[in-house]
Backbone as JSON Lines, residues from 0, in Angstrom:
{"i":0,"aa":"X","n":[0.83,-1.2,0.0],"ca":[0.0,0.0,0.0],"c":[0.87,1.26,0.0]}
{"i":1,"aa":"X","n":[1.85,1.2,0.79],"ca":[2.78,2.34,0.76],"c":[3.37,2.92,-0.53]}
{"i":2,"aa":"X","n":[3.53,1.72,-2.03],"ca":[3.43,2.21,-2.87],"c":[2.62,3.27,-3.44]}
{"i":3,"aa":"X","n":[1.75,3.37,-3.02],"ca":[0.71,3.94,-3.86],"c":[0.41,5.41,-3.16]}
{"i":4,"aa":"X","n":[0.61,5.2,-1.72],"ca":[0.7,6.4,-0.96],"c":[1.91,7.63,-1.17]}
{"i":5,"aa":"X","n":[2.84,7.4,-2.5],"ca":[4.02,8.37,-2.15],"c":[4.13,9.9,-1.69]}
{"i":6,"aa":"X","n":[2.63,10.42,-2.24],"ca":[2.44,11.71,-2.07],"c":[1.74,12.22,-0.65]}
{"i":7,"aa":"X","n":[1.28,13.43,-0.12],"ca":[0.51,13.64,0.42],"c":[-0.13,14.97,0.23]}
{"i":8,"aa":"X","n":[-1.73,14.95,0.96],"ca":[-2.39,16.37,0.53],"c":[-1.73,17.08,1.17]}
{"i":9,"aa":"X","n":[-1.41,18.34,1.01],"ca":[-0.86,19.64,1.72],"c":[-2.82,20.83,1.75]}
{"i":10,"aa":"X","n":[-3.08,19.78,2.88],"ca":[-4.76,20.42,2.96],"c":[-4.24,21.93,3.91]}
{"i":11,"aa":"X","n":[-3.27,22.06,4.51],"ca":[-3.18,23.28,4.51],"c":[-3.12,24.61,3.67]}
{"i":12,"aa":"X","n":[-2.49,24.06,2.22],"ca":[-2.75,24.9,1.16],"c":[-4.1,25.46,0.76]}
{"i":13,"aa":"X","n":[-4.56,23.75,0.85],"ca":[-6.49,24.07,0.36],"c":[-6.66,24.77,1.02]}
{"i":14,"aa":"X","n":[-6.34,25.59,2.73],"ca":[-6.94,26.08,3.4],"c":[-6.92,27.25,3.25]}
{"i":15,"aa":"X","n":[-5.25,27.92,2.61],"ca":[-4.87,29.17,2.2],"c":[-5.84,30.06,1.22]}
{"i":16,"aa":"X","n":[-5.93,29.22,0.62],"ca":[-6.41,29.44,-0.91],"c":[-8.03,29.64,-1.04]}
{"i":17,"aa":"X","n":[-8.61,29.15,0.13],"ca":[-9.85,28.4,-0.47],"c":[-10.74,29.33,-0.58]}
{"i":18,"aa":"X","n":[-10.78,30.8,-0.83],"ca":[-11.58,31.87,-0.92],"c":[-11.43,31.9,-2.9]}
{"i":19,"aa":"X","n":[-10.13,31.84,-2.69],"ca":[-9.79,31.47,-4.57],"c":[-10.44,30.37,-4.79]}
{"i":20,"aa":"X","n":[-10.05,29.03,-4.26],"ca":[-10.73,28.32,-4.86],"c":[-12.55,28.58,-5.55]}
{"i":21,"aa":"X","n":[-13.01,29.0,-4.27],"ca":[-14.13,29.58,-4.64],"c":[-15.02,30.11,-5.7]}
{"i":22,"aa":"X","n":[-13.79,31.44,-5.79],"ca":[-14.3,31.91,-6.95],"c":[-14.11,31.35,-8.51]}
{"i":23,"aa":"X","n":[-12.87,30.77,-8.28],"ca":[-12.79,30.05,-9.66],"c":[-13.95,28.92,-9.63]}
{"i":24,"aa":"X","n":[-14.17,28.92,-8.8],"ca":[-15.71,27.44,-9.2],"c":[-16.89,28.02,-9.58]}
{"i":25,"aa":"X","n":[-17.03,29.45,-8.54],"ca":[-18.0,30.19,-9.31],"c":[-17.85,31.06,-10.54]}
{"i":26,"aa":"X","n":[-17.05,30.91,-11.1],"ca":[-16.7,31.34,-12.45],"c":[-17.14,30.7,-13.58]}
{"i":27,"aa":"X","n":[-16.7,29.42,-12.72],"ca":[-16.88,27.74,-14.2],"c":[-18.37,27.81,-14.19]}
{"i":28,"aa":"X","n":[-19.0,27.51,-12.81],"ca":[-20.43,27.36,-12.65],"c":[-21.61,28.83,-13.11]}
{"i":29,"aa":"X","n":[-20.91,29.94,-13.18],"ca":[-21.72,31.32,-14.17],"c":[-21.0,30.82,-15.31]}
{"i":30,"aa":"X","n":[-20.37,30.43,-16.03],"ca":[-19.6,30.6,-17.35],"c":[-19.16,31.37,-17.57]}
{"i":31,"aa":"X","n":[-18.88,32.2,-16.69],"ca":[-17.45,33.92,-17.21],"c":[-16.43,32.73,-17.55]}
{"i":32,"aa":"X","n":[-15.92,31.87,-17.16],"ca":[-14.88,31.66,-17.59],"c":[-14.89,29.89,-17.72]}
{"i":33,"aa":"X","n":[-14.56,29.06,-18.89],"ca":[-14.28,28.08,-19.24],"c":[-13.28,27.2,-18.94]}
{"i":34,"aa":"X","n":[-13.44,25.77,-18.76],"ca":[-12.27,25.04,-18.07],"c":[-10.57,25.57,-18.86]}
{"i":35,"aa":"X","n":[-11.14,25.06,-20.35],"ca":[-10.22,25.23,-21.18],"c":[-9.5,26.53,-20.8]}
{"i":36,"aa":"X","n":[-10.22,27.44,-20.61],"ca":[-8.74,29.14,-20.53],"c":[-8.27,28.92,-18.86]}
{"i":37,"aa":"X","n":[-9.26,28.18,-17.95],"ca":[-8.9,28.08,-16.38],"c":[-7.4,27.38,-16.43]}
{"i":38,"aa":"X","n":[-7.79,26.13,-17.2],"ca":[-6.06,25.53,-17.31],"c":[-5.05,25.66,-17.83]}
{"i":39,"aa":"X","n":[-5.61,26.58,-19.03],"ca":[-4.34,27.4,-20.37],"c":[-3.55,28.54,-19.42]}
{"i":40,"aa":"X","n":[-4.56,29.56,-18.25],"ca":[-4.05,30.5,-17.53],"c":[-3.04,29.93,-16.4]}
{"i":41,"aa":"X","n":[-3.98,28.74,-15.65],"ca":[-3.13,28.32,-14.67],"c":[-1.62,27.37,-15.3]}
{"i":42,"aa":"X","n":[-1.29,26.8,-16.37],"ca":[-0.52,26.1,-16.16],"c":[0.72,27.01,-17.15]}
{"i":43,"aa":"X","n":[0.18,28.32,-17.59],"ca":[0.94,28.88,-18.63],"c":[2.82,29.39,-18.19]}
{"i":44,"aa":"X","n":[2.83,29.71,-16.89],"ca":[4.16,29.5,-16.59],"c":[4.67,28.18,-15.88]}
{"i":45,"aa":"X","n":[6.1,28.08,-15.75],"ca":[6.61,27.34,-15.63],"c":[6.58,26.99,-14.08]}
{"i":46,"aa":"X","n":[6.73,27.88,-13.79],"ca":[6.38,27.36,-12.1],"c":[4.54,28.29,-11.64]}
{"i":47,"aa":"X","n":[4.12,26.81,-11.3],"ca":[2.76,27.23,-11.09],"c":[2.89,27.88,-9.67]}
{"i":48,"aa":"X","n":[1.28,28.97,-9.83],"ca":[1.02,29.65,-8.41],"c":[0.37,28.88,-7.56]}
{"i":49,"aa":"X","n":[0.72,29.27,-5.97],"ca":[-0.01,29.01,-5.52],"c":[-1.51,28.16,-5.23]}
{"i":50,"aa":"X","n":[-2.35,28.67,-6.28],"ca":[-3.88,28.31,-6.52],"c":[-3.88,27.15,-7.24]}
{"i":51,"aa":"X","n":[-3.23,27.51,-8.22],"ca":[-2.7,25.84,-9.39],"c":[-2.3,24.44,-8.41]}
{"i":52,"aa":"X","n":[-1.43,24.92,-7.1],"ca":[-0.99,24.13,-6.58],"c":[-1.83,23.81,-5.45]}
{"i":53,"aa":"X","n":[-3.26,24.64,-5.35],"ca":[-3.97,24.07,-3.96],"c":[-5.19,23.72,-4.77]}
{"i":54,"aa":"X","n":[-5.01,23.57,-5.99],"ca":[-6.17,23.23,-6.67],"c":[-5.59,21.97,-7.18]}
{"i":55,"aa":"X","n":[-4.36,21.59,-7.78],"ca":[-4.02,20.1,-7.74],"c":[-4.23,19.42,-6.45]}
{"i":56,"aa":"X","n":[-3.94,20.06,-5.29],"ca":[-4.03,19.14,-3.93],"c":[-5.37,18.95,-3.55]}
{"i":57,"aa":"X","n":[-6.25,19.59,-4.02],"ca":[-7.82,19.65,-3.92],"c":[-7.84,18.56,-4.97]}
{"i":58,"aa":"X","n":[-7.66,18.49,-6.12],"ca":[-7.81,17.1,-6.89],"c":[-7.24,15.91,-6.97]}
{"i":59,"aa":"X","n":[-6.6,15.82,-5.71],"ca":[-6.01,14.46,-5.38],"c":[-6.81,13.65,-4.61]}
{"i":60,"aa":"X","n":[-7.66,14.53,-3.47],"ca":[-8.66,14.05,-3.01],"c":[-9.59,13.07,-3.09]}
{"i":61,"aa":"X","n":[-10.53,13.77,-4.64],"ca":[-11.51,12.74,-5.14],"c":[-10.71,11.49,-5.82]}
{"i":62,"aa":"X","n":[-9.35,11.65,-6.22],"ca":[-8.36,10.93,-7.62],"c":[-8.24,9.72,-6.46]}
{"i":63,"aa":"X","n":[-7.41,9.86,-4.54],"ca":[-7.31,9.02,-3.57],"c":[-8.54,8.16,-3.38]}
{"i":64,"aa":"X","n":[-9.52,8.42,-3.33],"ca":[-10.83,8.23,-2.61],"c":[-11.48,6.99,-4.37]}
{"i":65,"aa":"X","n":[-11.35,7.52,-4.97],"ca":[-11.66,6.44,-6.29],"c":[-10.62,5.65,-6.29]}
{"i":66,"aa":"X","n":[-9.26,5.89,-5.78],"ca":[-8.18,4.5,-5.75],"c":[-8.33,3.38,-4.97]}
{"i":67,"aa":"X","n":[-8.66,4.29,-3.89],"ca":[-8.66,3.12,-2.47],"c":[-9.91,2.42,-3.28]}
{"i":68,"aa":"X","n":[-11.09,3.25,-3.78],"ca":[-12.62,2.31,-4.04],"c":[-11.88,1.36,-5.32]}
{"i":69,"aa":"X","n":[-11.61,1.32,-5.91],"ca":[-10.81,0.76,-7.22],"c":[-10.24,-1.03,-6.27]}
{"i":70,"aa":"X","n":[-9.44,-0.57,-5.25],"ca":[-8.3,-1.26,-4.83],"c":[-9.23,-2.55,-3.6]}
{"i":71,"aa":"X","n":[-10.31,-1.71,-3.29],"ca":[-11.02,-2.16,-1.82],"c":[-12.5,-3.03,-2.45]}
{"i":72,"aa":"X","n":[-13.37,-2.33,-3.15],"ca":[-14.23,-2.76,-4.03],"c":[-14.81,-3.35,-4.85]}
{"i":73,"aa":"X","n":[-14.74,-4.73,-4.82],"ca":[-15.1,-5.38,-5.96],"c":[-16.34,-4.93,-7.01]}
{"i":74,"aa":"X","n":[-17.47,-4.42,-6.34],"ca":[-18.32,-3.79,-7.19],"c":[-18.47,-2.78,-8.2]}
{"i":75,"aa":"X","n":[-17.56,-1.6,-7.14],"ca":[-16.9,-0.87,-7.88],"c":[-16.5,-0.61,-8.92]}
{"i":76,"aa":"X","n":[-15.72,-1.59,-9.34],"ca":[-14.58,-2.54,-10.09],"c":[-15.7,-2.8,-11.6]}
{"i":77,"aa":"X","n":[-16.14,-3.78,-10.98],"ca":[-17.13,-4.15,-11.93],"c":[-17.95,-3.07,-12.65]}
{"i":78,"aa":"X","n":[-18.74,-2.09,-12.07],"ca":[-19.2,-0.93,-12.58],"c":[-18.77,-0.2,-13.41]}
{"i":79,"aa":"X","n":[-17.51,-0.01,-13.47],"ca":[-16.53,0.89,-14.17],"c":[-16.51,-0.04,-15.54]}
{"i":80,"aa":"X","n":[-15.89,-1.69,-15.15],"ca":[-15.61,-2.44,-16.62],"c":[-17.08,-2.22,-16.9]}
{"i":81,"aa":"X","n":[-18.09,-2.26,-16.94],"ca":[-19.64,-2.42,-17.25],"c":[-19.5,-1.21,-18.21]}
{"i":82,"aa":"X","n":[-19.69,0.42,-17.47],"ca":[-19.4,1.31,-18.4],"c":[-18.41,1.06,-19.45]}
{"i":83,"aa":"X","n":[-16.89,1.02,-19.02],"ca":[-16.36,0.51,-20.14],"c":[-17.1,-0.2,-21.33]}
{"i":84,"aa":"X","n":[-17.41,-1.36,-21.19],"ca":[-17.22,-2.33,-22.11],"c":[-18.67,-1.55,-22.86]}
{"i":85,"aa":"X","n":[-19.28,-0.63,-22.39],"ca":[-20.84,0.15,-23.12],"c":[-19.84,1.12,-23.86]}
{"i":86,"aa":"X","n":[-19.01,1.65,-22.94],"ca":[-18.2,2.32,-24.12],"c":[-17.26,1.95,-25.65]}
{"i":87,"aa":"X","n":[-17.16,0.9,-24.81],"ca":[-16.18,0.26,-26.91],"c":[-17.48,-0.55,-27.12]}
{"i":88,"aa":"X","n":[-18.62,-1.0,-26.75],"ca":[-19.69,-1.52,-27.91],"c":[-20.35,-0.22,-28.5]}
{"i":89,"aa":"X","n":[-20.26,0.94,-28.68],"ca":[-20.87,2.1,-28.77],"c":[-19.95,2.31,-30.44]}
{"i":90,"aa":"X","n":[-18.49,2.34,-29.58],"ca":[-17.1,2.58,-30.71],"c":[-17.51,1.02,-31.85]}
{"i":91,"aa":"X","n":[-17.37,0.42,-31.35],"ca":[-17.78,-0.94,-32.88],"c":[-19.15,-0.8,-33.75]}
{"i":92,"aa":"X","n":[-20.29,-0.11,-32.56],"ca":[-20.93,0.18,-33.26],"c":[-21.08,1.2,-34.6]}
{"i":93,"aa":"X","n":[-20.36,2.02,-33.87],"ca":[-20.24,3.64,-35.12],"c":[-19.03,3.34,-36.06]}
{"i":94,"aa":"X","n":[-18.08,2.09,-35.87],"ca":[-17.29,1.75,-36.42],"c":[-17.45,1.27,-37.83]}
{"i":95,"aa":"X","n":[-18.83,0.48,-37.49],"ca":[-19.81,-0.54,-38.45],"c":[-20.34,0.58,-39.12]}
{"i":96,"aa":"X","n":[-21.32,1.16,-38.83],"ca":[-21.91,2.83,-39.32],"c":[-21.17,3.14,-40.19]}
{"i":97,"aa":"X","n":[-19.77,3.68,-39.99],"ca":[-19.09,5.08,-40.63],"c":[-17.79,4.04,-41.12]}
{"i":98,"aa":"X","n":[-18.5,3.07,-42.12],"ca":[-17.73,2.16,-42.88],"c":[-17.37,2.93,-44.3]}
{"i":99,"aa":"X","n":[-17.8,3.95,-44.73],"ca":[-17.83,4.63,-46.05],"c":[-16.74,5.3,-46.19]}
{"i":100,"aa":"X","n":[-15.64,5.55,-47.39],"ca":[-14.24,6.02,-47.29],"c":[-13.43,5.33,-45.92]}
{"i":101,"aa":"X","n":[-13.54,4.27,-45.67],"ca":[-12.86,3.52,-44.68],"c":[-12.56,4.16,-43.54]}
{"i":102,"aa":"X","n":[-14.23,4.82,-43.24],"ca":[-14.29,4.87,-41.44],"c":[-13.49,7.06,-41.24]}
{"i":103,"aa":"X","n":[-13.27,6.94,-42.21],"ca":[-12.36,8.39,-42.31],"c":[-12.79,9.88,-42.69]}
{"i":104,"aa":"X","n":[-12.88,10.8,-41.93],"ca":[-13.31,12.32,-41.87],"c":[-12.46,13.06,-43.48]}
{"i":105,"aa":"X","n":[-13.79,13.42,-44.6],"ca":[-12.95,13.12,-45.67],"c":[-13.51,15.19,-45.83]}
{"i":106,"aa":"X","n":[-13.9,15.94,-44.91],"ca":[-14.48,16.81,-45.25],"c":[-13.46,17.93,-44.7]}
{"i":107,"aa":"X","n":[-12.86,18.6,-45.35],"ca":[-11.77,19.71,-45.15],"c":[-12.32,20.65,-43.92]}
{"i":108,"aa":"X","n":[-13.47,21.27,-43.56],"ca":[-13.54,22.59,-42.61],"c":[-14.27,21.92,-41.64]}
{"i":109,"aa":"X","n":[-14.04,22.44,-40.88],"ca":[-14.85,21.46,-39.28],"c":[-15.8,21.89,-39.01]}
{"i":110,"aa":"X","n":[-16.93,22.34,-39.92],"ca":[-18.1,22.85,-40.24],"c":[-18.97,21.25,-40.84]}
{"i":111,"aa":"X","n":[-18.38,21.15,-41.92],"ca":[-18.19,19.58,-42.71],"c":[-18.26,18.8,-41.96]}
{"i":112,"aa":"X","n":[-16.88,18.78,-41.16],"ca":[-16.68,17.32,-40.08],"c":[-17.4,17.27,-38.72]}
{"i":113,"aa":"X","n":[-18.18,18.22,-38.35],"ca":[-19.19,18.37,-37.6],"c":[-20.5,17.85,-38.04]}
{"i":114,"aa":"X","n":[-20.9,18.07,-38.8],"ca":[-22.03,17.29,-40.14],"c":[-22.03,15.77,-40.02]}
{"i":115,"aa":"X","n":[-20.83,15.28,-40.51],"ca":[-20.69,13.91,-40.57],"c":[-20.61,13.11,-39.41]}
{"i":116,"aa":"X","n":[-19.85,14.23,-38.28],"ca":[-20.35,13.45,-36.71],"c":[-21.81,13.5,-36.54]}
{"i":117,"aa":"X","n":[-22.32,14.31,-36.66],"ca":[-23.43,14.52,-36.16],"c":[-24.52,13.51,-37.06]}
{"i":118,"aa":"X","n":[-24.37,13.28,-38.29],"ca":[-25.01,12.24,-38.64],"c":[-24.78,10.71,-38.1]}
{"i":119,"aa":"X","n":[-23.52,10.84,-37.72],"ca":[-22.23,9.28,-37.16],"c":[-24.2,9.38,-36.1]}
{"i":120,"aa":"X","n":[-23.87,10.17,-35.23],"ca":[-24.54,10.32,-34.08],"c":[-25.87,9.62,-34.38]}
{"i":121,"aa":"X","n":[-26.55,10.49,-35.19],"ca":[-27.97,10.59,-35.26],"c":[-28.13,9.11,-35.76]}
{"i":122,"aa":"X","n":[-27.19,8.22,-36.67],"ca":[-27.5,6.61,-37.32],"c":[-27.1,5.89,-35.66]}
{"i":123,"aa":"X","n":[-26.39,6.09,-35.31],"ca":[-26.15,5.62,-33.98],"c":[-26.98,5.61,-33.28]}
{"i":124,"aa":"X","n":[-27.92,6.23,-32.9],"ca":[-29.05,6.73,-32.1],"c":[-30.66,5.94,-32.51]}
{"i":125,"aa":"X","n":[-30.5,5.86,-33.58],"ca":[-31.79,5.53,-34.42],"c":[-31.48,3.65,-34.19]}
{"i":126,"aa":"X","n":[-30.38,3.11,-34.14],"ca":[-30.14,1.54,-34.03],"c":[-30.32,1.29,-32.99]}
{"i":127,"aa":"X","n":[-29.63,2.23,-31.93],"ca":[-29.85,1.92,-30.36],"c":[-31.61,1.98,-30.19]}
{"i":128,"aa":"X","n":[-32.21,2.88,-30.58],"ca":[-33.87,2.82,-30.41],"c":[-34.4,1.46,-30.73]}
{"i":129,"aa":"X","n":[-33.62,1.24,-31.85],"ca":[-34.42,0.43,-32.56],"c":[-34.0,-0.95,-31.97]}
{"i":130,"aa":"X","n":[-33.11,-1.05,-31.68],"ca":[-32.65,-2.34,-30.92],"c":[-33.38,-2.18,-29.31]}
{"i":131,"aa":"X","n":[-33.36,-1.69,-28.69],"ca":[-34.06,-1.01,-27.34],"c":[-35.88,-1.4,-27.53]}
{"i":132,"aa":"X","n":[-36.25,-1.12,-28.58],"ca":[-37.78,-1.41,-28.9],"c":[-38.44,-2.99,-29.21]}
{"i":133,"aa":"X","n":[-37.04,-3.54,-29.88],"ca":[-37.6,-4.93,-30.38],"c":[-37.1,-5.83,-29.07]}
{"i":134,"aa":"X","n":[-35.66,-5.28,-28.76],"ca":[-35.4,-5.88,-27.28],"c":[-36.3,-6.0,-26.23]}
{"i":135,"aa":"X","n":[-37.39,-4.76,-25.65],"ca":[-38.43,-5.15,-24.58],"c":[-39.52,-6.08,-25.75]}
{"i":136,"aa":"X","n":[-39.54,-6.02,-26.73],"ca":[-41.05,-6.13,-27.28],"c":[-40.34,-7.94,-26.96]}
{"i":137,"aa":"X","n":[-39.31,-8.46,-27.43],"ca":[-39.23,-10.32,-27.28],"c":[-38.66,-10.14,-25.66]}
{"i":138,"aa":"X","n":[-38.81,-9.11,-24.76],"ca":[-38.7,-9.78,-23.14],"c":[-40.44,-9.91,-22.97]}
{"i":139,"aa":"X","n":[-41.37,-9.01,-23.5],"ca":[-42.69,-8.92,-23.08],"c":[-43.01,-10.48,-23.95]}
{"i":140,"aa":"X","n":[-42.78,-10.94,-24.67],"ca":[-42.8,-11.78,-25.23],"c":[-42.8,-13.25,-24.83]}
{"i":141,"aa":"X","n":[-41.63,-13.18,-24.02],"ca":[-40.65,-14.14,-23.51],"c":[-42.22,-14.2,-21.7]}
{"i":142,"aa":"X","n":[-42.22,-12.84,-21.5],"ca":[-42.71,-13.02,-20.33],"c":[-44.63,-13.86,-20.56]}
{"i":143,"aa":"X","n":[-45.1,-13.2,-21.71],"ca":[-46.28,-13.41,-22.28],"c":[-46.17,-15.23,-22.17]}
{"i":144,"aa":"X","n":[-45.2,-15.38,-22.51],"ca":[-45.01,-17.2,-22.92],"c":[-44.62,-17.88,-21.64]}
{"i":145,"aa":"X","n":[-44.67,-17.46,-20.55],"ca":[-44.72,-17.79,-19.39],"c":[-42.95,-18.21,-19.11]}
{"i":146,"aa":"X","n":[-42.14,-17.52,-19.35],"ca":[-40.32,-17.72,-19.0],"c":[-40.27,-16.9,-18.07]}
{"i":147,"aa":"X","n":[-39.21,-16.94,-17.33],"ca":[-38.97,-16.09,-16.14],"c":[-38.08,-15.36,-16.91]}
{"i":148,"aa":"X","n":[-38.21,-14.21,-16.54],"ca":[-37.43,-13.15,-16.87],"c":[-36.72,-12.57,-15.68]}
{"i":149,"aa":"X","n":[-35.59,-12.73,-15.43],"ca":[-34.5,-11.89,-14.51],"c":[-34.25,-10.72,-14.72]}
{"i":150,"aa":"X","n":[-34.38,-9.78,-13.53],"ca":[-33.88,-8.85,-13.93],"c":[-32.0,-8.41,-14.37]}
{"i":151,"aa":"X","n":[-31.95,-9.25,-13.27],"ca":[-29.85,-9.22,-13.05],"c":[-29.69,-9.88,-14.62]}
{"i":152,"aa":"X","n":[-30.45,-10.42,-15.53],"ca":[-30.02,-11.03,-16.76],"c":[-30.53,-9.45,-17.61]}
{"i":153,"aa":"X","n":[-31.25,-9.26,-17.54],"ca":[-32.18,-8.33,-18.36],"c":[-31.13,-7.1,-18.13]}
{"i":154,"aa":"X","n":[-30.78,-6.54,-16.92],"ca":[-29.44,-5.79,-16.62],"c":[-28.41,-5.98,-17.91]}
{"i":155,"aa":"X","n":[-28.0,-6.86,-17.82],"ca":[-27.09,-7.44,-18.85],"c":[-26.93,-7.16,-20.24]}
{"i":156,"aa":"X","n":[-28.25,-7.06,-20.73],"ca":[-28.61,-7.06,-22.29],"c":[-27.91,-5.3,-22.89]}
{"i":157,"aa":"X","n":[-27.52,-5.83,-23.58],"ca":[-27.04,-4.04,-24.41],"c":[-27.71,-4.01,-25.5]}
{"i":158,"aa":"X","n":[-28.44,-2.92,-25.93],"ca":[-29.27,-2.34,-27.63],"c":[-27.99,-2.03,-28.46]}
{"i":159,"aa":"X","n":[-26.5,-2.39,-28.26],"ca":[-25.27,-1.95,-28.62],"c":[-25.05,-3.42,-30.25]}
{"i":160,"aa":"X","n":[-25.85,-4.05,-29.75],"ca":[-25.5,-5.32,-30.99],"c":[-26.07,-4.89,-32.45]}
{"i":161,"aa":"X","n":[-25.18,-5.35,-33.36],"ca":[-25.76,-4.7,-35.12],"c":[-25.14,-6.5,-35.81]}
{"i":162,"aa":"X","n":[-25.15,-7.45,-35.36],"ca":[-24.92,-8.23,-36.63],"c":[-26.07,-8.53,-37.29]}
{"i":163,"aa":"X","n":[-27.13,-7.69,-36.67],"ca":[-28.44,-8.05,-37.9],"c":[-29.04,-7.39,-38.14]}
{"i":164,"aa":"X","n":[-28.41,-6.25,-38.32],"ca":[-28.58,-4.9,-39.34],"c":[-27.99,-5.27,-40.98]}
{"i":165,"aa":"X","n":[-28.19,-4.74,-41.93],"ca":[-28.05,-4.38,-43.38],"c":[-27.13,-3.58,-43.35]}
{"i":166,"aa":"X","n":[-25.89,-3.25,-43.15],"ca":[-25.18,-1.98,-43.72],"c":[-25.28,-1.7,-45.26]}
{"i":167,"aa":"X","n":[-25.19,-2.8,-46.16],"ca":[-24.93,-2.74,-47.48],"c":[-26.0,-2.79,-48.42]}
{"i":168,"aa":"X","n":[-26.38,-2.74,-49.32],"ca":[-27.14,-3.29,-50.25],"c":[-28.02,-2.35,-50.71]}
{"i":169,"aa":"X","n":[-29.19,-2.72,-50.75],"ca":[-30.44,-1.67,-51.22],"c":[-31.08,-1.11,-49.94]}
{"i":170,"aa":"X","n":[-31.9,-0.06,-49.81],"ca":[-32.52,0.66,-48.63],"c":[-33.87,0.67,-49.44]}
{"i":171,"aa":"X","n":[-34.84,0.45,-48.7],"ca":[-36.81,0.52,-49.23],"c":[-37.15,0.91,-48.22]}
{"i":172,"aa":"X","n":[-37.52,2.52,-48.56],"ca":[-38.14,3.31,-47.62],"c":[-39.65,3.02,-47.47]}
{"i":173,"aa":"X","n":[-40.2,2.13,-48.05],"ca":[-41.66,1.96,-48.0],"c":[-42.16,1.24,-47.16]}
{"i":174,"aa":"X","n":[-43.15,1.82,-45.82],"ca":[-43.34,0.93,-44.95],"c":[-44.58,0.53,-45.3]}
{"i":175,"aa":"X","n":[-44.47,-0.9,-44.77],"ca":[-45.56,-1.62,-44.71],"c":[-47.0,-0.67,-43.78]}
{"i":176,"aa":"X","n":[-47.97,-1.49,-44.19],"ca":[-48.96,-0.81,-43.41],"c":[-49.29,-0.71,-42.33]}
{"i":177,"aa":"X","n":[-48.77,-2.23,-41.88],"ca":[-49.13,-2.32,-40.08],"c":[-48.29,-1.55,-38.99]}
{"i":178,"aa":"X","n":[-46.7,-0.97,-40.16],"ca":[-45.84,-0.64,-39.52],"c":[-45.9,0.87,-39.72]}
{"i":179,"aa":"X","n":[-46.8,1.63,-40.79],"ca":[-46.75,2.87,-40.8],"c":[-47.87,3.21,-39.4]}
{"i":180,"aa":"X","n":[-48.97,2.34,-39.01],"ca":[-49.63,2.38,-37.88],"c":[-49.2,2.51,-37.33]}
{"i":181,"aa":"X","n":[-48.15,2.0,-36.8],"ca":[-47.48,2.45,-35.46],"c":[-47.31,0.44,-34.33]}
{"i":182,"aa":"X","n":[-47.29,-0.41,-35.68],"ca":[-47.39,-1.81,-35.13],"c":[-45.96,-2.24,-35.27]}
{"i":183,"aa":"X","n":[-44.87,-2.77,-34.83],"ca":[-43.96,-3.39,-34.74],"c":[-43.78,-4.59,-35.79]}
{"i":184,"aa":"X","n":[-42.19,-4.86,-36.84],"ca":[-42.72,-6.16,-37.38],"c":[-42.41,-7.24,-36.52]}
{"i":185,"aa":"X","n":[-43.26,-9.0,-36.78],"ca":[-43.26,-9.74,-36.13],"c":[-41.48,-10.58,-35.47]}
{"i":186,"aa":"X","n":[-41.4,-10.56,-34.23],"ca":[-40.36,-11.38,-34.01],"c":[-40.12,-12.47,-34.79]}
{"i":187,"aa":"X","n":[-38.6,-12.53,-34.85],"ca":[-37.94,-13.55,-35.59],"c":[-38.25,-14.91,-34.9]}
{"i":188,"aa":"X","n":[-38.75,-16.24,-34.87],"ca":[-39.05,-17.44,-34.56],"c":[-37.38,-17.9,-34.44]}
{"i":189,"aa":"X","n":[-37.24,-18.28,-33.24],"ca":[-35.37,-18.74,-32.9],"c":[-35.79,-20.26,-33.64]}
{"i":190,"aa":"X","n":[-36.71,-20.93,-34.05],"ca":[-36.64,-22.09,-34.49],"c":[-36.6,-22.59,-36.08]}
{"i":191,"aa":"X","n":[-36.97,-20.89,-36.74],"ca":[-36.29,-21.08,-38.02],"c":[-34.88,-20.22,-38.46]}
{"i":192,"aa":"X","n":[-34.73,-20.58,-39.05],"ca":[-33.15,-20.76,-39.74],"c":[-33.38,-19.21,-40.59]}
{"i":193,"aa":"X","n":[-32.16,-18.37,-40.67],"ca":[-32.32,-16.85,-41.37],"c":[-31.73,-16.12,-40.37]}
{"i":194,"aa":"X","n":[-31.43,-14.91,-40.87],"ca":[-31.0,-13.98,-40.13],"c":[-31.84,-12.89,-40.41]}
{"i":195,"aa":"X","n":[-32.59,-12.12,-39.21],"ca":[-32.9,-10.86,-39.19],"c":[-32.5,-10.03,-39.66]}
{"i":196,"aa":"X","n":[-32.64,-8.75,-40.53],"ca":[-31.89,-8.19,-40.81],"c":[-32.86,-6.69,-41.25]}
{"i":197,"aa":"X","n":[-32.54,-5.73,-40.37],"ca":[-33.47,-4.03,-40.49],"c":[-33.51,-3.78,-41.56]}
């Protein structure tokens, strides 16, 4: 453990300071002033002031307190890989998406490349729904047919999966009728053979 301990807070600094601290929080929190220029100002000379230095010791605090939980926590632990692993199924997802010019920002002014995120986004968004919708509709399903449904399993499930999406081929914007109503199409039967595919 002593490894990990090499440093210590100098909470007497925090104590010096902490009228500054203050105001710089109420700065961030009105928006007079932005993280980005708070850290461009504070770190712009070479030897930081004062405030820089009771405001790093102020952020060692929460940085200690998530180590020990990291180190002590098994749940913890787990929570974090959980987010994680939502975070790179998110990245494979938009990976799959923004397969066109091989995944690559092909638009010169960041006017452009704002556009193309923002569409990345909006196809991203529209699969997660759509996976999220057919996902409860076969748990109501599952429950209708008398299966137990867990929740700690149901926890589990991510709307993050696309191997049975279409990326390629033809697109037919023409919806059926039951589906321009506002009716769902019918679940895939796990007992025949095919792949789903939006």
């Amino acid at each position: 453990m002593d490894a990990f301990s090499r440093n210590r807070i100098r909470t007497e600094r925090i104590r010096r300071n902490w009228e500054d601290i203050l105001r710089v929080a109420g700065s961030l929190l009105m928006g007079t002033v932005s993280a980005s220029e708070l850290m461009r100002s504070l770190l712009r000379s070479e030897r930081p002031s004062t405030l820089a230095k009771a405001l790093e010791d102020l952020g060692r605090i929460p940085k200690t307190i998530h180590l020990l939980r990291m180190i002590d926590d098994e749940a913890y632990r787990r929570s974090i890989l959980t987010q994680l692993n939502r975070g790179e199924g998110r990245h494979a997802l938009a990976h799959e998406v923004f397969h066109g010019r091989r995944g690559e920002l092909r638009q010169r002014y960041r006017e452009g490349q704002e556009d193309q995120l923002g569409a990345l986004g909006l196809v991203v968004n529209v699969l997660v729904l759509w996976n999220t919708v057919y996902m409860e509709a076969a748990l109501n399903q599952l429950r209708a047919e008398g299966y137990e449904v867990k929740p700690e399993d149901v926890a589990r499930l991510s709307p993050l999966g696309f191997t049975h999406f279409n990326f390629l081929g033809r697109y037919a914007f023409d919806l059926a009728e039951s589906i321009s109503k506002g009716h769902l199409r019918p679940l895939r039967d796990p007992n025949k053979s095919g792949r789903f595919a939006a």
